[in-house]
C-alpha positions in Angstrom: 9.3 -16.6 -1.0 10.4 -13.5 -2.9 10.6 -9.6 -1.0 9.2 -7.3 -2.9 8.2 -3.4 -2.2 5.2 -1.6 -3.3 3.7 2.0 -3.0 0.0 2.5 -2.9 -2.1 5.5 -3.6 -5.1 5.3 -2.1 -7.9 7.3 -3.0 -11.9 7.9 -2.0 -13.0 9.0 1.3 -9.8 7.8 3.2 -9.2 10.8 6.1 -10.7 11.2 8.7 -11.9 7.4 9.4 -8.9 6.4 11.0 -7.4 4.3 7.8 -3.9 5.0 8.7 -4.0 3.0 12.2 -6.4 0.7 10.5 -3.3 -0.1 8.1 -0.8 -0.1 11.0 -3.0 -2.7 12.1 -3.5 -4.9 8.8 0.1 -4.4 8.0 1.1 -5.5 11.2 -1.0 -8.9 11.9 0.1 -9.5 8.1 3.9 -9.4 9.4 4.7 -6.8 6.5 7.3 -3.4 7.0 6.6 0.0 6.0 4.9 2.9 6.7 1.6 5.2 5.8 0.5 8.6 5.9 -2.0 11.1 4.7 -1.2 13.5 1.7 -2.6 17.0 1.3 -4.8 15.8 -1.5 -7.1 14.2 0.6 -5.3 10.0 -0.1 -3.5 8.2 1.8 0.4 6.7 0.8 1.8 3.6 1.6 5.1 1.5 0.7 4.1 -2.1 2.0 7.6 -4.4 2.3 7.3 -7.9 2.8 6.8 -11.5 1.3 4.9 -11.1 -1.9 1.8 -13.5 -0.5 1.7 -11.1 2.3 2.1 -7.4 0.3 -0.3 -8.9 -2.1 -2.9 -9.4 0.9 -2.7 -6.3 2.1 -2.9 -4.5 -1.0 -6.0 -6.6 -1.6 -7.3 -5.6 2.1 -6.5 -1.9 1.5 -9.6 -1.8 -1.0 -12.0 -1.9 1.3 -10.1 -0.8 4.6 -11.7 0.4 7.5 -15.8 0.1 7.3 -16.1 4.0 7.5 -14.0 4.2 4.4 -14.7 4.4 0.8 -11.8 3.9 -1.2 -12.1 4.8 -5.3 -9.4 3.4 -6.5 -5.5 2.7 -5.6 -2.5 3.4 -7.7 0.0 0.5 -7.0 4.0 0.6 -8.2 7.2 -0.7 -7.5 9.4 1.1 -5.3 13.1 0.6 -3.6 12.9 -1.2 -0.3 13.1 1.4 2.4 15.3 0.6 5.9 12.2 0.6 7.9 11.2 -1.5 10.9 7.6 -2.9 11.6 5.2 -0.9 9.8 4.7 2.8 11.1 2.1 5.4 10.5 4.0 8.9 9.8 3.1 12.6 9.8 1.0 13.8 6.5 3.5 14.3 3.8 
């Protein structure tokens, strides 16, 4: 299966209801790489590396996210694979 990279923009009511460790979670059981963090504007970032099947889930999971979330809408775009292990949850950026 083909590896592919993409970076999410996630916006809505996202902070604050613990969607960052949900993701860590998600990504995690979906065997994908990467890494998430909050932005100052209130979204959420994430580049989600993996099988395209799994990436593809886990976009479609980040939609609705955890139940105290509300996401609006997500920006998706390719992006350069990153040297990253597992998926980790970083500082707001």
């Amino acid at each position: 299966m083909p590896v592919i990279t993409r970076h999410l923009a996630i916006h809505g009511r996202v902070q604050g209801v613990c969607y960052r460790d949900w993701a860590v979670r998600t990504a995690t059981l979906l065997g994908i790489s990467g890494w998430v963090r909050n932005r100052p504007d209130g979204s959420v970032e994430a580049l989600a590396m993996g099988e395209a099947e799994a990436v593809e889930a886990f976009i479609a999971r980040c939609r609705g996210g955890p139940s105290s979330a509300r996401v609006d809408g997500i920006a998706i775009s390719e992006a350069a694979p990153e040297p990253v292990q597992g998926f980790e949850r970083r500082p707001t950026g």
